[in-house]
RODO-2510 file (C-alpha; in nm, 4 decimals, decimal comma):
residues 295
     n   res          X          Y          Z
     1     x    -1,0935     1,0997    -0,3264
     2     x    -1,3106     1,0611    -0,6850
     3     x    -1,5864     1,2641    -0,7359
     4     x    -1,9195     1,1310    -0,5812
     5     x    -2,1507     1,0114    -0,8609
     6     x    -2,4270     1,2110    -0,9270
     7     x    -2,7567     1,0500    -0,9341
     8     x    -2,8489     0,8727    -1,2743
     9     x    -2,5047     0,8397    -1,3270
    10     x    -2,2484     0,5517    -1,3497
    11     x    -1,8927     0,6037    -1,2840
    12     x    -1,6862     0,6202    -1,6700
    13     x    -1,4252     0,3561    -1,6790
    14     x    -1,0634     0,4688    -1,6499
    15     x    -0,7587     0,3156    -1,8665
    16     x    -0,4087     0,2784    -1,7911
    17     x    -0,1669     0,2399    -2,1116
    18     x     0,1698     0,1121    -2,0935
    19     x     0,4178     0,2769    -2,3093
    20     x     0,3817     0,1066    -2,6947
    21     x     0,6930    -0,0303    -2,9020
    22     x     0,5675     0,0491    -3,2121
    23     x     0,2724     0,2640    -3,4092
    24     x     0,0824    -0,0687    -3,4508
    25     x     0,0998    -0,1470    -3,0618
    26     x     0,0265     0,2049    -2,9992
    27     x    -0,3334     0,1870    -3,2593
    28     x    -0,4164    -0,0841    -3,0590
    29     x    -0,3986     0,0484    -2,7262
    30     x    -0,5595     0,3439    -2,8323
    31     x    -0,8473     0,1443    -2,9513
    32     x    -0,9867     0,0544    -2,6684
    33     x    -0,9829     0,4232    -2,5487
    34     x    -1,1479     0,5193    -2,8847
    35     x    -1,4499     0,2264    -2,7880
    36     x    -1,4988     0,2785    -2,4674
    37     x    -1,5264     0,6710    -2,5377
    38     x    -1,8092     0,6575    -2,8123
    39     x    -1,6506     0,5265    -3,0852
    40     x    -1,7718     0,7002    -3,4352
    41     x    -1,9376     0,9173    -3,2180
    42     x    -1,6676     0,9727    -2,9264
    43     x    -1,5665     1,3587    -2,8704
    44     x    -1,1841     1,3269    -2,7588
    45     x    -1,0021     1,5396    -2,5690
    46     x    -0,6408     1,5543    -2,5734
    47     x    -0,4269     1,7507    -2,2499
    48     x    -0,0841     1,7860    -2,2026
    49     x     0,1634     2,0513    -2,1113
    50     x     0,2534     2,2941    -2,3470
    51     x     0,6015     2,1305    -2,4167
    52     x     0,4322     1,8391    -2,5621
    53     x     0,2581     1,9623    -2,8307
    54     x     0,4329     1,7398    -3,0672
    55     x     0,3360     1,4311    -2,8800
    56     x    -0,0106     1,5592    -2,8765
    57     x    -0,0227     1,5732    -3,2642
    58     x     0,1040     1,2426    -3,2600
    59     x    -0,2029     1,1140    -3,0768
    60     x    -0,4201     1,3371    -3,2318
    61     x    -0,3296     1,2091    -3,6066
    62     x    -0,3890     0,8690    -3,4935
    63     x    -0,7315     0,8937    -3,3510
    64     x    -0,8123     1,0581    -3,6762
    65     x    -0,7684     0,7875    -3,8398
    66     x    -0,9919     0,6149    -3,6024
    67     x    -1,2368     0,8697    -3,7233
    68     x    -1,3806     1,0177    -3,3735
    69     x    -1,6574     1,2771    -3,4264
    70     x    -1,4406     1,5237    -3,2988
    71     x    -1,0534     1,5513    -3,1556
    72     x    -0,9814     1,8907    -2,9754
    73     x    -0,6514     1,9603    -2,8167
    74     x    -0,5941     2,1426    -2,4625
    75     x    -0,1877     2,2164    -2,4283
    76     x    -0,1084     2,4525    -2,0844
    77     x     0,1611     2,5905    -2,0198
    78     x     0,0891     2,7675    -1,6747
    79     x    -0,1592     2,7095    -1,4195
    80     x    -0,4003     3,0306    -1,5100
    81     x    -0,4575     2,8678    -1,8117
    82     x    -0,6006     2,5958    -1,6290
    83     x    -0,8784     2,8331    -1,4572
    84     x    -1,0125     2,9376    -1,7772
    85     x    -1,3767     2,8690    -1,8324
    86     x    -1,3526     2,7519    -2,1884
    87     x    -1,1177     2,4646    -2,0855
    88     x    -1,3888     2,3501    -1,8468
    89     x    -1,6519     2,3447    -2,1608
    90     x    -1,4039     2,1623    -2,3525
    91     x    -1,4317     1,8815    -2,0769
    92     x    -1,7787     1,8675    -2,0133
    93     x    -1,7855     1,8597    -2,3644
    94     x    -1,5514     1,5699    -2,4235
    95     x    -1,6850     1,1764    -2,4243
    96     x    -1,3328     1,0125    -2,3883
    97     x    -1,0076     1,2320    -2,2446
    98     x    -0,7047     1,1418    -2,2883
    99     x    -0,4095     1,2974    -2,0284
   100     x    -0,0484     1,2794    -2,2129
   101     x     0,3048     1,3588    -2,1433
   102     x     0,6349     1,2350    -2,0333
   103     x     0,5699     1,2983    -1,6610
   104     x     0,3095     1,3432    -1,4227
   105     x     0,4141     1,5519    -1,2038
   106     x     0,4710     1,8187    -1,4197
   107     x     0,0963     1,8038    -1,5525
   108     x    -0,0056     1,7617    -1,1914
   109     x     0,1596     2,1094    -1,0945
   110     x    -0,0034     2,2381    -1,3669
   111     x    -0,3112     2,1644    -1,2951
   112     x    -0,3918     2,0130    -0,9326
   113     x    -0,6353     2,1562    -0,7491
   114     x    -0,7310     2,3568    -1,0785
   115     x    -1,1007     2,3992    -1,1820
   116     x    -0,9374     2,2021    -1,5274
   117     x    -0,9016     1,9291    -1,2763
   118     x    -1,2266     1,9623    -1,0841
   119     x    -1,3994     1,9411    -1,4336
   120     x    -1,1612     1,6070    -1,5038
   121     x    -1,2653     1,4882    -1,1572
   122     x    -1,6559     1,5706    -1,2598
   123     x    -1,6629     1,4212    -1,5806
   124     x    -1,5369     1,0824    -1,4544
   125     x    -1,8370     1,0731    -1,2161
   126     x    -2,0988     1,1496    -1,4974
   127     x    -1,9894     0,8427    -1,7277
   128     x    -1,7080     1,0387    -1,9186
   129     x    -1,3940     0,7781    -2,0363
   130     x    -1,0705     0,8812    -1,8924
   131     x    -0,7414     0,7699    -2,0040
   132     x    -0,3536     0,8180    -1,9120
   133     x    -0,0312     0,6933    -2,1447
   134     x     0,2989     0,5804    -1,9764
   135     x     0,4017     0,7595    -1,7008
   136     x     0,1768     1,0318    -1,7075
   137     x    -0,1009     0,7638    -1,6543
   138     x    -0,0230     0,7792    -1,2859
   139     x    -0,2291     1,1363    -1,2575
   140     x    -0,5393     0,9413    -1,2692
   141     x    -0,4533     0,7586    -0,9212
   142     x    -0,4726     0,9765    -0,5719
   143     x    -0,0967     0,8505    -0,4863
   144     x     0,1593     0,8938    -0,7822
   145     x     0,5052     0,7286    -0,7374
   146     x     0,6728     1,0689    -0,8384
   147     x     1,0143     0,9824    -0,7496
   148     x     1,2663     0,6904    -0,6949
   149     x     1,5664     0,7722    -0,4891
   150     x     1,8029     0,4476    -0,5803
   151     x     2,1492     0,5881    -0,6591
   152     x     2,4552     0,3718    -0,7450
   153     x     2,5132     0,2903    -0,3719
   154     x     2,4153    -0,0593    -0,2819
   155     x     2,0472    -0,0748    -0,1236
   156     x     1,8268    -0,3467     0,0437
   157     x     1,5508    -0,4643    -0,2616
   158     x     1,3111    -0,2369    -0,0261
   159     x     1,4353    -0,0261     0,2327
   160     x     1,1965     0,3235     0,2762
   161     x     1,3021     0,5725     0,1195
   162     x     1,3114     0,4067    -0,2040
   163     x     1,0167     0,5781    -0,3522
   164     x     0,8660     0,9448    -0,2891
   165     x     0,4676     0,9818    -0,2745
   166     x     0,3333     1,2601    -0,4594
   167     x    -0,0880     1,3578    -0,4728
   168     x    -0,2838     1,3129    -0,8549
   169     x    -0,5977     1,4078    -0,9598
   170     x    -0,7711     1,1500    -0,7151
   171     x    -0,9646     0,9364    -0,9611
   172     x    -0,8959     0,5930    -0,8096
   173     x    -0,7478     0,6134    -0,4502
   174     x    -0,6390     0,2279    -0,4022
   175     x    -0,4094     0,2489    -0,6811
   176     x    -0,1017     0,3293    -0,7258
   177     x     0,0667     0,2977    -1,0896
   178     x     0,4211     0,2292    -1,1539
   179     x     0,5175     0,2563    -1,5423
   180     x     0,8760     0,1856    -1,6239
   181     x     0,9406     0,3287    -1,9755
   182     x     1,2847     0,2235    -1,9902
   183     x     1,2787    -0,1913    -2,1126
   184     x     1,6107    -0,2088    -2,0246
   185     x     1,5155    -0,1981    -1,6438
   186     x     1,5294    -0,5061    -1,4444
   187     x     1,1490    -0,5311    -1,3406
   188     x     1,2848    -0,6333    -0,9960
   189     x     1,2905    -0,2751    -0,9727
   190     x     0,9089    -0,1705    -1,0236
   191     x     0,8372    -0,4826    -0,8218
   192     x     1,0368    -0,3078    -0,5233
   193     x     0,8336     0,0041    -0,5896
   194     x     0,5218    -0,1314    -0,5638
   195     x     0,6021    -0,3302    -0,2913
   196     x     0,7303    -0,0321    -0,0773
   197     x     0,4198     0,1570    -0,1874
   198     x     0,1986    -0,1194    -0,0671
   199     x     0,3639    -0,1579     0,2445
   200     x     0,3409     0,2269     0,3512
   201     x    -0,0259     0,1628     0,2459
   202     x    -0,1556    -0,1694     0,2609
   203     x    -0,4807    -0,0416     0,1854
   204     x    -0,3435    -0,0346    -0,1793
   205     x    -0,3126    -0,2314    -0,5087
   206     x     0,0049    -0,1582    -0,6920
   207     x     0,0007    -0,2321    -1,0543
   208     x     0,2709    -0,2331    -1,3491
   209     x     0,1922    -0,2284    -1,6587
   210     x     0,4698    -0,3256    -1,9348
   211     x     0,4942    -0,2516    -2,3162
   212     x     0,2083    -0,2832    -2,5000
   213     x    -0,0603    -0,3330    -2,2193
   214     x    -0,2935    -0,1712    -2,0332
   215     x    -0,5908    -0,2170    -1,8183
   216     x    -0,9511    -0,0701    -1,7420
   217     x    -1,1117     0,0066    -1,3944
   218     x    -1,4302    -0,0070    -1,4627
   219     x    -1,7270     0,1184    -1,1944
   220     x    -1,7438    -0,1879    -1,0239
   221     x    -1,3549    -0,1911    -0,9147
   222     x    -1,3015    -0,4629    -1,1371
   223     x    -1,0038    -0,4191    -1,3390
   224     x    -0,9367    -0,6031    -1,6593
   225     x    -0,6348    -0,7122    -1,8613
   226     x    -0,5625    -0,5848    -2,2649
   227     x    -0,2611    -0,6217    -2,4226
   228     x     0,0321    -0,8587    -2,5445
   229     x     0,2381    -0,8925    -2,2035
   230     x     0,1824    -0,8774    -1,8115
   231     x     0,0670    -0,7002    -1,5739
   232     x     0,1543    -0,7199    -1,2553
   233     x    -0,0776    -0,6620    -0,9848
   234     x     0,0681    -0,6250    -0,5923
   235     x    -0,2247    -0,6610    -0,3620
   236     x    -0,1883    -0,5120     0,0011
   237     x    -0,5303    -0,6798     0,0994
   238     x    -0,3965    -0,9794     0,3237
   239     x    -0,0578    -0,7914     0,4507
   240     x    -0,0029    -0,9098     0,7804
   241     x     0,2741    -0,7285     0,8822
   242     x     0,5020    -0,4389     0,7886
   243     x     0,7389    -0,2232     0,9747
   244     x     0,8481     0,0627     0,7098
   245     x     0,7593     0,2867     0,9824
   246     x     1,0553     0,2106     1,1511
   247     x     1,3271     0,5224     1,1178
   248     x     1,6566     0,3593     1,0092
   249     x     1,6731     0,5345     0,6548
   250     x     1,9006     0,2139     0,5251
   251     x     1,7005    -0,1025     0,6970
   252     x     1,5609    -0,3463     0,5306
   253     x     1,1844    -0,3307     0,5061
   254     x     0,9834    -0,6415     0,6006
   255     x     0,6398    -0,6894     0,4715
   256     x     0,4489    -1,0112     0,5040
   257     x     0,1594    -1,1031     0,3214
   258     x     0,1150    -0,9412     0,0031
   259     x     0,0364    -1,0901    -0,2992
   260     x     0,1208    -1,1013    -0,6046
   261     x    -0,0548    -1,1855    -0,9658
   262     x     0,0918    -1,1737    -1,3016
   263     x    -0,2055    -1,1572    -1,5610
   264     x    -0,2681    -1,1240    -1,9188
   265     x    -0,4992    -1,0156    -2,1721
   266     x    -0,8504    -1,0740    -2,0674
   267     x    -0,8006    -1,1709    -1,6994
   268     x    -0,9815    -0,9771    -1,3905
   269     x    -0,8599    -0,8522    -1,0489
   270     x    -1,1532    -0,6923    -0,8226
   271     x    -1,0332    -0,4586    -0,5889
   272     x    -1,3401    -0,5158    -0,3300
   273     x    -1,3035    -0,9287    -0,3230
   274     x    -0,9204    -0,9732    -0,4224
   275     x    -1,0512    -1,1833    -0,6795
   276     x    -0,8581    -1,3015    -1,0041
   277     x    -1,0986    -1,4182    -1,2931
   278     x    -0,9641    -1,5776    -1,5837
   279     x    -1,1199    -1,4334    -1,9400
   280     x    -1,4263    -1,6259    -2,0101
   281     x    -1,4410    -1,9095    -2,2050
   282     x    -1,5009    -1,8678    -2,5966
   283     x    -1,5938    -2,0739    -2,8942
   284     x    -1,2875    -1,8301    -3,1156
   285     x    -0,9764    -1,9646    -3,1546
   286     x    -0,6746    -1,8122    -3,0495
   287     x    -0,4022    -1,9775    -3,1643
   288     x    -0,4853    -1,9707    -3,5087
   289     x    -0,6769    -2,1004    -3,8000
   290     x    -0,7290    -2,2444    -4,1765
   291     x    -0,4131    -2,1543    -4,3420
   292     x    -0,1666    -1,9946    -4,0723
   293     x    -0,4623    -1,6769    -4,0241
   294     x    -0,3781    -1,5873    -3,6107
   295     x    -0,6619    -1,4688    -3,4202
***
């Protein structure tokens, strides 16, 4: 579960990044990490594993650009490091932090259950930004899609043991992120994830996020739309029926009922209504102006 607020405090938005095509795509992602985490003034924290460190100066060089007030880096390589006290002052220190890596469930068993992660967990509830890149965005959630088990054998499109749960950090427990960083990837298969997710849990929203998009849960469990491509949202809210508790490993899985929502840059899903809100109407053109300038 996410930490409980303190009082005088608002809940600090989380952001989901897809993986980005290109350094432009990636700057522009990152930017709305670098607003929504103070800007000019933001102090950043970058974590990853150890083994990362290159991808961390990656990320790093770019937000300088961006010119933050501060960029520190937190790499760990075992989980002692992640009971250290300084690493916990680095956090409560930190305005925006940003979690990085090519998988999350290496950082989890790093540093679940960690006072690294308590502090995460903490500075979420006091206001703090927190963001996650490609696959290792799917920390942030309570359930993680660690694993899929399709081989080369011919499956049903959801059958139940086509995806293994695995426990994040706990920052949002109704969703549950698939990234697919491969583009290759027919996106039948995420949709099959997320649908088998959201049947073992209806109580879910599954979301995938492709290239060069991301979204924001904000305090208010509305989530909104940034990017060039989709998202696609699988809501469990209205599932009438679904029987993956039934033990035949290869059987189909039925689920009836769930819905599902491709949206774009600037649209709205709220978790608590099941609403979709298109972006709101503006006077700024978008699809282009006086000599061939694009918006």
């Amino acid at each position: 579960m996410p930490a409980p607020v303190p009082p005088g405090y608002t809940r600090g938005p989380l952001l989901f990044l897809g993986p980005a095509t290109d350094v432009d795509a990636e700057q522009q992602l990152l930017q709305h990490f670098w607003n929504a985490a103070g800007g000019y003034g933001g102090r950043l924290l970058l974590v990853a594993v150890a083994a990362e460190q290159a991808l961390v100066n990656h990320y790093s060089h770019l937000l300088t650009t961006m010119e933050a007030a501060t960029i520190t880096q937190l790499t760990i390589d075992q989980r002692a490091a992640a009971r250290q006290p300084a690493h916990e002052a680095a956090v409560a220190n930190a305005t925006g932090i940003l979690l990085l890596g090519q998988s999350a469930l290496k950082l989890a068993g790093l540093i679940g259950g960690t006072p690294l992660a308590q502090a995460i967990r903490r500075a979420n509830a006091t206001g703090k930004t927190l963001c996650g890149i490609g696959r290792t965005a799917a920390i942030l959630c309570q359930h993680m899609v660690a694993f899929e088990t399709r081989d080369q054998r011919p499956h049903p499109f959801l059958h139940r043991h086509l995806i293994q749960f695995a426990p994040g950090l706990g920052l949002v427990n109704r969703l549950v992120l698939d990234v697919e960083a491969n583009p290759s990837v027919d996106i039948h298969t995420g949709i099959a994830r997320l649908l088998t997710a959201v049947a073992y849990n209806p109580f879910l929203v599954g979301v995938s996020l492709e290239a060069n998009t991301g979204i924001a849960l904000y305090s208010d469990t509305t989530l909104e739309v940034f990017g060039v491509n989709n998202v696609i949202i699988i809501d469990g809210g209205q599932v009438e029926t679904t029987d993956v508790h039934e033990e035949e490993a290869e059987r189909p899985v039925t689920i009836v009922g769930a819905q599902l929502h491709a949206l774009t840059h600037g649209y709205t899903f709220n978790f608590d209504q099941h609403i979709v809100q298109p972006p709101p109407s503006s006077d700024i053109p978008t699809g282009g102006g006086p000599d061939g300038v694009t918006f």
